[in-house]
C-alpha atoms as an extended CHARMM CRD file, in Angstrom:
* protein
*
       115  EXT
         1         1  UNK       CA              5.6250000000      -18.8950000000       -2.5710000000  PROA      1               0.0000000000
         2         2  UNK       CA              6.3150000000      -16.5320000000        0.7100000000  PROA      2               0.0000000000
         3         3  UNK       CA              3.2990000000      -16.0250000000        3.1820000000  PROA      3               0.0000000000
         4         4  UNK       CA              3.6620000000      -12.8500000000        5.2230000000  PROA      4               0.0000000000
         5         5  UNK       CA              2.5350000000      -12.7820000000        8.3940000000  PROA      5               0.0000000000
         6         6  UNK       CA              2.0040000000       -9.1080000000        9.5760000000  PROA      6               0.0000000000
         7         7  UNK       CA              2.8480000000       -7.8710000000       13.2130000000  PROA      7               0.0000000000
         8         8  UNK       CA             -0.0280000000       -8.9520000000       15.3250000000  PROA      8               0.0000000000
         9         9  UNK       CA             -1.7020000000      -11.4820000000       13.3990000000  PROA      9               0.0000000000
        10        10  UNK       CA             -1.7790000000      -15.2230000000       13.2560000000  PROA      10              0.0000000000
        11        11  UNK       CA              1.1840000000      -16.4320000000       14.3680000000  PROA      11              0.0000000000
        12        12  UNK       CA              3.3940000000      -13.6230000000       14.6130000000  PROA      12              0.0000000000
        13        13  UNK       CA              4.8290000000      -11.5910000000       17.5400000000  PROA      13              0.0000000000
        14        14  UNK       CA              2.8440000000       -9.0110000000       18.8560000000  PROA      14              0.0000000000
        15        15  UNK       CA              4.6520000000       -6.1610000000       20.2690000000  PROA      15              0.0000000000
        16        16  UNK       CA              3.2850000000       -3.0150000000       21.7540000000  PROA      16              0.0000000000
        17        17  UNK       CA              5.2000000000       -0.7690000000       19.0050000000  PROA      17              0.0000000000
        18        18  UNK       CA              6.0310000000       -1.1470000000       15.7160000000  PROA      18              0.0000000000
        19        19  UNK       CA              2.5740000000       -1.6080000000       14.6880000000  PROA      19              0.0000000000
        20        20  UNK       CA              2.9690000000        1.6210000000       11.8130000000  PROA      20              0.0000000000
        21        21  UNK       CA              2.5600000000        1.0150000000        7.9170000000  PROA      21              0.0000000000
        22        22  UNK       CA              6.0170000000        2.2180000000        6.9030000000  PROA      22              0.0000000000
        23        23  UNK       CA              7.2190000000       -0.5950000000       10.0430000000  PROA      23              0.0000000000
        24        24  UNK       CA              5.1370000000       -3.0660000000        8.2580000000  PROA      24              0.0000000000
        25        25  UNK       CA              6.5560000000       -2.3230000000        4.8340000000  PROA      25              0.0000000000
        26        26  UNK       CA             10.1680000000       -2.5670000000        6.2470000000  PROA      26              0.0000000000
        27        27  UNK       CA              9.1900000000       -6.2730000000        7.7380000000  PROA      27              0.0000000000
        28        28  UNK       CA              7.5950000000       -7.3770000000        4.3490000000  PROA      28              0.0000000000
        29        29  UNK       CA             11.3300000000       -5.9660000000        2.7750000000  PROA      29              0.0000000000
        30        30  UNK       CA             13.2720000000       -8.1030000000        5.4670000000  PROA      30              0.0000000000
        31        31  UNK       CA             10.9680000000      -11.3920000000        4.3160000000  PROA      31              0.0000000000
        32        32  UNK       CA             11.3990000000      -10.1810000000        0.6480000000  PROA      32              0.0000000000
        33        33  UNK       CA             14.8990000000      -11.1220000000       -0.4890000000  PROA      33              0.0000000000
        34        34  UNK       CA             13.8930000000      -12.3130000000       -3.6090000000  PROA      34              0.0000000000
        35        35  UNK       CA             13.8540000000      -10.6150000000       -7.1270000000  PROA      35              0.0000000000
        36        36  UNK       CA             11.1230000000      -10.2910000000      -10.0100000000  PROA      36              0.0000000000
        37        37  UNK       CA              8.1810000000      -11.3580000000       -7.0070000000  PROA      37              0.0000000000
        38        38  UNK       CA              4.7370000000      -10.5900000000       -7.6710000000  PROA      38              0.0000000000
        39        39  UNK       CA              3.5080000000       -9.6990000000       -4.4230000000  PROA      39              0.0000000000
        40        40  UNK       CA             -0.5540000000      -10.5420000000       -3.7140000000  PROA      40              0.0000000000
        41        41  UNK       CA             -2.5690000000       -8.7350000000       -0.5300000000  PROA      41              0.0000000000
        42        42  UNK       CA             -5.6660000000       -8.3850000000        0.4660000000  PROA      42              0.0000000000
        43        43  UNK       CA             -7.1170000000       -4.9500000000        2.6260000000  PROA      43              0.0000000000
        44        44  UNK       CA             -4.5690000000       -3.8430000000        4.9280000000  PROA      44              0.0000000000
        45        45  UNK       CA             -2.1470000000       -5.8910000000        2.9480000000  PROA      45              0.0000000000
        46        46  UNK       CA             -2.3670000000       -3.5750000000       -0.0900000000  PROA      46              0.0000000000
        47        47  UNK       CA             -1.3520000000       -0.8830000000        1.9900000000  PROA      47              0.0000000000
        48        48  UNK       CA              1.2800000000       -2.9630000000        3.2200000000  PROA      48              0.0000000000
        49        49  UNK       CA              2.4820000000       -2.9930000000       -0.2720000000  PROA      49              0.0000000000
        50        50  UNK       CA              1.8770000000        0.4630000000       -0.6510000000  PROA      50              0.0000000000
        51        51  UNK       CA              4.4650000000        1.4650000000        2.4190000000  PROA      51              0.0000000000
        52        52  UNK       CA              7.2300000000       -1.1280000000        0.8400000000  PROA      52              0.0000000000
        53        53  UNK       CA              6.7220000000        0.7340000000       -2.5360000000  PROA      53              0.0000000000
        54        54  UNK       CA              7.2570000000        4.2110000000       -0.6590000000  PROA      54              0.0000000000
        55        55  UNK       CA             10.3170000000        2.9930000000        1.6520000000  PROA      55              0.0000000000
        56        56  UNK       CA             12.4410000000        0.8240000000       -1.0120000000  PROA      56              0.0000000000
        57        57  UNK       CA             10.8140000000        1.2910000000       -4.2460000000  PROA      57              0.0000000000
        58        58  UNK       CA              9.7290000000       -1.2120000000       -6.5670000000  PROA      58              0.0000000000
        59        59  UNK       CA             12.8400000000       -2.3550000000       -8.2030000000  PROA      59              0.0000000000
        60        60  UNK       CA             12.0970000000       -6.0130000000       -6.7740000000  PROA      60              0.0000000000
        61        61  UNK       CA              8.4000000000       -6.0830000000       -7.9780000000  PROA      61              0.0000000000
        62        62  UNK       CA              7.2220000000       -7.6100000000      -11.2870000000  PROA      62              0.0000000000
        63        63  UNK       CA              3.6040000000       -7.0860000000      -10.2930000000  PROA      63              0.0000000000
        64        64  UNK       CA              0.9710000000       -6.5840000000       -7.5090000000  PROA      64              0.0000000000
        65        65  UNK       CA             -2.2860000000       -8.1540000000       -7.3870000000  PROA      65              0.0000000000
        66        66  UNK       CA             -4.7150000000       -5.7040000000       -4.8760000000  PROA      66              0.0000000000
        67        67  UNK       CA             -7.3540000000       -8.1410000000       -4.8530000000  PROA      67              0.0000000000
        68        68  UNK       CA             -9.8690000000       -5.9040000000       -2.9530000000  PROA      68              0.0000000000
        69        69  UNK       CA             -8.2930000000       -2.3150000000       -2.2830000000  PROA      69              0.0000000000
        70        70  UNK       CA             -8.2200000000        0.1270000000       -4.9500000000  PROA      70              0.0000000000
        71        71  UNK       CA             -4.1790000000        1.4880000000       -5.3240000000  PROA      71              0.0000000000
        72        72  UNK       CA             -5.6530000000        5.0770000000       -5.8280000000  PROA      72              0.0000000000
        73        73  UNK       CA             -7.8700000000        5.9400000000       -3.0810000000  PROA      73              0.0000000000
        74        74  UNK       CA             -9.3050000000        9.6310000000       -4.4470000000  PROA      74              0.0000000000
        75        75  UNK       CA            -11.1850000000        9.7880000000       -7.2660000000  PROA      75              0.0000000000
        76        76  UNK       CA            -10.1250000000       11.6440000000       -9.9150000000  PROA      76              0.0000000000
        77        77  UNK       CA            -10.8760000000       13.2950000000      -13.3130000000  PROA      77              0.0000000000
        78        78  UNK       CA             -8.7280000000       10.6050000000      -14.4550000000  PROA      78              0.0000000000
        79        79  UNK       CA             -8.8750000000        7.7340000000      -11.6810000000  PROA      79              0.0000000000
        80        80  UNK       CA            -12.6760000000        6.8980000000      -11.4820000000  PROA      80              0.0000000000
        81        81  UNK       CA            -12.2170000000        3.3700000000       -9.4100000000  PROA      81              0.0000000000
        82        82  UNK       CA            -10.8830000000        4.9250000000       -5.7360000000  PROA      82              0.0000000000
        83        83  UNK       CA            -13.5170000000        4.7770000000       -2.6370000000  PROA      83              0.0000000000
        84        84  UNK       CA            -17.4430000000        6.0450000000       -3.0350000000  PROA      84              0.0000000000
        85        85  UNK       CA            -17.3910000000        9.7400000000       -2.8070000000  PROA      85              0.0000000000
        86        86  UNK       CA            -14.0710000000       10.4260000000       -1.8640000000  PROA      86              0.0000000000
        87        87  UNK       CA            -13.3400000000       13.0890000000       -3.9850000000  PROA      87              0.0000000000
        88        88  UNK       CA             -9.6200000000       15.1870000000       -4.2640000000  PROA      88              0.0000000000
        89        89  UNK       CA            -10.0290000000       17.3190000000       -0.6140000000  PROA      89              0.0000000000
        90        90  UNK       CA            -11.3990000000       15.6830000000        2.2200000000  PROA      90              0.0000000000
        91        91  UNK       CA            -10.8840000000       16.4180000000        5.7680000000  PROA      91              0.0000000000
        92        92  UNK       CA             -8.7490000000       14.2140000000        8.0940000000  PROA      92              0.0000000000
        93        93  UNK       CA             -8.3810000000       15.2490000000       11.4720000000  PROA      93              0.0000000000
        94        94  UNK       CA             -9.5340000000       18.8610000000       11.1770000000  PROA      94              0.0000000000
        95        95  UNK       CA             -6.8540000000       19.5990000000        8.5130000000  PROA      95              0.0000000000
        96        96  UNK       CA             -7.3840000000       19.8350000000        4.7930000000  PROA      96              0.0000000000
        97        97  UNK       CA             -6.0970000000       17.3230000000        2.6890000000  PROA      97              0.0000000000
        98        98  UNK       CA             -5.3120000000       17.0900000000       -1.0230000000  PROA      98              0.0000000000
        99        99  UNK       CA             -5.3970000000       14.0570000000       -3.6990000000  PROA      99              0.0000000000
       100       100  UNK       CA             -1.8880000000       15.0600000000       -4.5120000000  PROA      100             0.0000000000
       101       101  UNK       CA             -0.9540000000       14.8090000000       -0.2240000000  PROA      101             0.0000000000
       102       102  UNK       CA             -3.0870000000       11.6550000000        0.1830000000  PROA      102             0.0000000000
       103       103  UNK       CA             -1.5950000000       10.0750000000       -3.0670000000  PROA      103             0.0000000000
       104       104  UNK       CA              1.7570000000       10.3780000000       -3.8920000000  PROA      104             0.0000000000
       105       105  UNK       CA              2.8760000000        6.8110000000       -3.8820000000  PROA      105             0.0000000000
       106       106  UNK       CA             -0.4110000000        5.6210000000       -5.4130000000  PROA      106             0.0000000000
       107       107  UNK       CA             -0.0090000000        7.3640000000       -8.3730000000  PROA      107             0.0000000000
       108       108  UNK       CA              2.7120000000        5.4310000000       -8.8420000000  PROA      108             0.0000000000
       109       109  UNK       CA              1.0640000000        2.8060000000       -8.0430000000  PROA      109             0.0000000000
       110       110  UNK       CA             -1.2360000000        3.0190000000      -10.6610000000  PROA      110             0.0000000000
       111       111  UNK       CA              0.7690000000        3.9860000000      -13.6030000000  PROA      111             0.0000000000
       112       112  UNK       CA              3.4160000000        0.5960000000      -12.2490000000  PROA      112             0.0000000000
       113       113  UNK       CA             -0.2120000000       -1.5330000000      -12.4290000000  PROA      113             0.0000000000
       114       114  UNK       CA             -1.1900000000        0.1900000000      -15.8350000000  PROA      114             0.0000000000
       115       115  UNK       CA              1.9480000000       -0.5770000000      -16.9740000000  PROA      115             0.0000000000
């Protein structure tokens, strides 16, 4: 068993920069060099998870336990379990977003945890 440590938190360095998802995904891939690893998170961690999924895919991954972060955020005509109310276009930061914008690597997600 491998206990990450993000940037910033317990014991761990905390650096002005570097403190991005995608940057945390790359750290959890430079403490992953193992195969067939079922990776566990809580909040923030999931997404974590999420941004190592996006950057290196999931060839190393048997599994993923999201123990309190849904891996879809939008609900959907077929995804009924994301956030309360957050339905396919919301706005973030004055600009319109779309399910399909907000969750491309969940969908995968969710069809690698269906699977």
């Amino acid at each position: 068993m491998l206990a990450f440590d993000r940037r910033s938190h317990g014991e761990s360095d905390g650096p002005a920069y570097g403190q991005r998802m995608a940057r945390h995904g790359a750290d959890l891939a430079e403490l992953l060099d193992v195969r067939d690893a079922l990776l566990v998170a809580a909040s923030m961690g999931a997404d974590v998870i999420r941004a190592y999924a996006d950057l290196f895919g999931t060839g190393r991954v048997r599994g993923v336990v999201s123990v309190d972060q849904t891996p879809k955020l939008v609900n959907t005509g077929d995804w009924a379990y994301g956030f309360y109310g957050l339905t396919p276009v919301i706005e973030a930061c004055g600009h319109v977003v779309t399910a399909d914008q907000s969750d491309r690597l969940s969908a995968e997600l969710v069809a690698f945890a269906r699977a």
